[in-house]
C-alpha positions in Angstrom: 25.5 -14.3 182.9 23.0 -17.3 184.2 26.4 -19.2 185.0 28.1 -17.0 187.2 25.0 -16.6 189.0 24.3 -20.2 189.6 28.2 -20.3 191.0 27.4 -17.7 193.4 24.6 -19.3 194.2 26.2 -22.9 194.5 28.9 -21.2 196.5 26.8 -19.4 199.2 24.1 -22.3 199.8 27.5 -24.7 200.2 28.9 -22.6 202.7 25.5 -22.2 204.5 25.1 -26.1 204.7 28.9 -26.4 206.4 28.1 -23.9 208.8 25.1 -25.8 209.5 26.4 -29.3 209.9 23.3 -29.8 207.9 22.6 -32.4 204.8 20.3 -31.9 201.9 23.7 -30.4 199.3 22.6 -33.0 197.0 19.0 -32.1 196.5 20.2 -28.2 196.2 22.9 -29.1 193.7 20.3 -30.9 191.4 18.0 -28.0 191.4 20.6 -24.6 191.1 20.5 -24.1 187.6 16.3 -24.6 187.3 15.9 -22.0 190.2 18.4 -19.6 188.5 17.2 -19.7 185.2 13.3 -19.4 186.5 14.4 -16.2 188.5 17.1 -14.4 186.2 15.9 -16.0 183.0 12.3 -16.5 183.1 9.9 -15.1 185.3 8.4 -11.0 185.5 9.2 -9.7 188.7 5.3 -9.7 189.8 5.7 -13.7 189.1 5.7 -16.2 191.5 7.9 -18.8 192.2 7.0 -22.1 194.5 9.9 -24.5 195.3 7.6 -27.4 196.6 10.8 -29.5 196.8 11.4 -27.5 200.5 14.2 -29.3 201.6 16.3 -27.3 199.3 15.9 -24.2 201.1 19.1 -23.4 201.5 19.3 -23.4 197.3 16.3 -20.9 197.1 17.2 -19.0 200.3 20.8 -18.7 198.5 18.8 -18.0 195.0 17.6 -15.0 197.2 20.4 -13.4 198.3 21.7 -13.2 194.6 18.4 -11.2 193.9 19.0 -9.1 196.7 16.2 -10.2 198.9 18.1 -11.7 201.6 21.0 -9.8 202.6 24.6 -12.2 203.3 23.6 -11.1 207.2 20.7 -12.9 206.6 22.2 -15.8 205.1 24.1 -16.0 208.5 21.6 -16.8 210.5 20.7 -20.0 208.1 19.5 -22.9 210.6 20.3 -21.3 213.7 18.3 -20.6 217.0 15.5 -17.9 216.2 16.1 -17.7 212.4 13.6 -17.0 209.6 15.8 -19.6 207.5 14.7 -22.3 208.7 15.6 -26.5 206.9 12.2 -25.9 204.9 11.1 -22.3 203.7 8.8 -20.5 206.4 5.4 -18.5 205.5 5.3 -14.6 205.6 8.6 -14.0 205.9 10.1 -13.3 203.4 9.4 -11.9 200.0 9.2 -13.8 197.1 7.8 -17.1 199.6 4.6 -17.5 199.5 3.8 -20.5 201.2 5.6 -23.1 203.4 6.7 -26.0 201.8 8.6 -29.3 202.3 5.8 -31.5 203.5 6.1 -33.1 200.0 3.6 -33.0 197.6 1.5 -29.9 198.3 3.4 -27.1 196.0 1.3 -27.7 192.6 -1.9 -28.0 194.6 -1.0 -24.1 196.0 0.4 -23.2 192.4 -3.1 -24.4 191.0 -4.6 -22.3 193.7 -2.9 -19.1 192.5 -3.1 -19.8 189.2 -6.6 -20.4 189.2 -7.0 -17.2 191.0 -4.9 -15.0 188.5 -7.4 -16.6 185.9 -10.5 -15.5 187.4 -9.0 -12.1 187.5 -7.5 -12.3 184.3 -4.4 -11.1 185.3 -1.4 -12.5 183.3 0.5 -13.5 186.0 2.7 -16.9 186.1 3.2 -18.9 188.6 6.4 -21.4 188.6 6.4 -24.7 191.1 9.6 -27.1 191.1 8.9 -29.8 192.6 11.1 -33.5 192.8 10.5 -36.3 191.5 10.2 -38.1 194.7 6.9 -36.4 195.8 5.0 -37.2 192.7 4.3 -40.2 194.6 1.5 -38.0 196.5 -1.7 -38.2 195.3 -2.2 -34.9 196.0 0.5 -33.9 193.0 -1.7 -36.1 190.7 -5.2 -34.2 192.1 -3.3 -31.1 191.3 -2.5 -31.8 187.9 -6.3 -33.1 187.1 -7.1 -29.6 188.2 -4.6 -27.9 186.4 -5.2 -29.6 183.1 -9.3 -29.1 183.7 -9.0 -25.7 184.3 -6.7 -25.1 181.6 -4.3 -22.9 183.6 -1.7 -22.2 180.8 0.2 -19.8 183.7 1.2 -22.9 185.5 5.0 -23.6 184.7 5.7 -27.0 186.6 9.7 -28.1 186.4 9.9 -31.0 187.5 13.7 -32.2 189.1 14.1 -35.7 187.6 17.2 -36.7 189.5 16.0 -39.6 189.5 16.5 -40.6 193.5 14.9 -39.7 196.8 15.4 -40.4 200.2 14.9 -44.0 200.6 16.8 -45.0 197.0 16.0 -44.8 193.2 12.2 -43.4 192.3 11.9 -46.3 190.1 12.7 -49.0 192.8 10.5 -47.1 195.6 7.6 -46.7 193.3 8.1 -46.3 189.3 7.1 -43.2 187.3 8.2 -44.0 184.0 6.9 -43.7 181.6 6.4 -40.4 183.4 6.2 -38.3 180.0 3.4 -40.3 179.0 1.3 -40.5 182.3 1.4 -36.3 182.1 0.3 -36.1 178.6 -2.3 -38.7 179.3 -3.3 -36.1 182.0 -3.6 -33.3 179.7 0.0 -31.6 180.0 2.2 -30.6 176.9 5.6 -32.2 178.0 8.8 -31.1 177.3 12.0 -32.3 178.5 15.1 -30.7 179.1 18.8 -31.4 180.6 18.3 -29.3 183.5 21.4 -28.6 184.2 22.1 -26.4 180.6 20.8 -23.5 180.4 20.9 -23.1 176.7 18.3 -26.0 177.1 16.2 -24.5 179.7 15.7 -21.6 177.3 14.1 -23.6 174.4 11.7 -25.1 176.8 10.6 -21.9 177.6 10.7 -20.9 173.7 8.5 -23.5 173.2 6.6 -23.5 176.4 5.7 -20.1 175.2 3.6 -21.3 172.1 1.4 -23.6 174.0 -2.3 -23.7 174.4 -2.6 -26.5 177.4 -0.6 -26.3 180.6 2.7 -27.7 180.7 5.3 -29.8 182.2 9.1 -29.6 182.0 11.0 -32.7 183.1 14.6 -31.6 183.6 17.0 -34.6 183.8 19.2 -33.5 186.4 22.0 -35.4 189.0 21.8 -35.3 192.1 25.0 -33.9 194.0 25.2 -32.2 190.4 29.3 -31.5 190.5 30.2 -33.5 193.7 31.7 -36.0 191.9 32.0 -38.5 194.9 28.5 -38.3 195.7 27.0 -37.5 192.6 24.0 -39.7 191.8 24.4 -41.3 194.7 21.2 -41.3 197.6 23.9 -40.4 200.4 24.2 -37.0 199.2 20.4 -36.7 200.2 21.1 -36.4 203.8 25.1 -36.2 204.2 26.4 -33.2 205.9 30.5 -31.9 204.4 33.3 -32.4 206.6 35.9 -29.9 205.9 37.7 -32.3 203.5 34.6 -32.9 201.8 33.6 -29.0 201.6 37.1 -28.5 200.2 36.7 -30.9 197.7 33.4 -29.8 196.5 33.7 -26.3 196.1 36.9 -27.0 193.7 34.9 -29.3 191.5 31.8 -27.0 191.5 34.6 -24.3 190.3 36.2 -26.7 187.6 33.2 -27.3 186.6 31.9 -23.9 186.4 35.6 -23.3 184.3 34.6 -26.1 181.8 31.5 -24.7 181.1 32.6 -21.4 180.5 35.6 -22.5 177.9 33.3 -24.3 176.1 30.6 -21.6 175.4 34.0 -18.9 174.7 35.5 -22.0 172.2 
């Protein structure tokens, strides 16, 4: 089940970040269920998956441990001296990462790339980017989507994590998207949105996504800090490291949470 998944995925990435002394839970918490449900619920295994919002590593490095791709001796190593999980994914090391990302906005200009390319070679490969909200700011995301929509490249999934904040405060006060729906479609994209945090949502965007013609674009309303209730929609949880009271805490709401859910799809 996509639920208990995401848990052990929330679990895992948590205790990677406290090891670490290292921030970025909220921006991992916001994105968990889109990752999970892209790997375990989505993609073919010959897919490929670009998480251009790279400070979440930990999230996707966590996402891959689940799959078995990383082993928990792996996951060890997160952040330390020498490691191959680094704060933002690495290049050619490790399966299922094909590019370095985290230097904000360049994930749908290399998911155009390779989708372009499984085009020419009429292969019927998808490739999936997530990126934030935050980096849509670039140009570069903008150029990317020109290119997208031009070439028609219908095997482009971009998810988009509307949590609606980024490092320096609310996306609308640092520089406004909304109406964002309406600049994508004016850009060629069939938009759909979704509550990115339900999976039973996540799956009729995909239903739907699935009976398209022109490229498309999910916005998933998300939180983040998803679950932290302290922090949750709150631009500290963007950098803030746990103290052990903090880690505590968190991992028992993430586990209520995960409780709630549960009793409410067995009512």
């Amino acid at each position: 089940m996509l639920l208990y998944g995401a848990l052990n995925i929330k679990n895992r990435f948590l205790a990677m970040y406290k090891q670490a002394n290292a921030g970025h839970v909220g921006c991992s918490l916001s994105v968990t269920e889109m990752l999970t449900f892209v790997r375990f619920g989505w993609m073919k295994e010959d897919d490929e998956i670009i998480l251009s919002k790279g400070h979440a590593a930990a999230a996707l490095y966590s996402m891959l441990a689940e799959d078995g791709t990383l082993s928990e001796e792996d996951i060890k190593t997160f952040y330390k001296n020498d490691t191959y999980l680094a704060a933002h994914p690495p290049v050619n090391k490790i399966k299922r990462i094909p590019f370095a990302t985290g230097s904000l906005g360049h994930g749908l200009s290399l998911a155009a790339g390779l989708g372009l390319a499984q085009k020419l070679k009429k292969k019927d490969k998808q490739i999936f980017c997530i990126t934030s909200d935050g980096e849509i700011n670039e140009g570069s995301t903008w150029e990317a989507a020109l290119f997208i929509a031009h070439h028609n490249l219908t095997n482009v999934i971009w998810l988009i994590d509307r949590n609606k904040l980024q490092g320096y405060g609310r996306t609308e006060d640092v520089m406004k998207l909304e109406p964002l729906d309406k600049k994508l479609e004016a850009f060629g994209f069939n938009v759909l949105i979704a509550d990115g945090h339900d999976f039973e949502a996540l799956e009729k965007v995909k239903v739907e996504s699935e009976k398209l013609k022109v490229p498309t674009a999910i916005i998933c309303n998300t939180k983040k800090g998803h679950g932290w209730k302290t922090y949750e929609d709150k631009v500290d949880c963007h950098y803030l490291p746990m103290k052990d009271d903090q880690y505590s805490l968190i991992t028992e709401e993430v586990k209520k949470d995960f409780e709630l859910r549960i009793d409410r799809i067995t009512d």
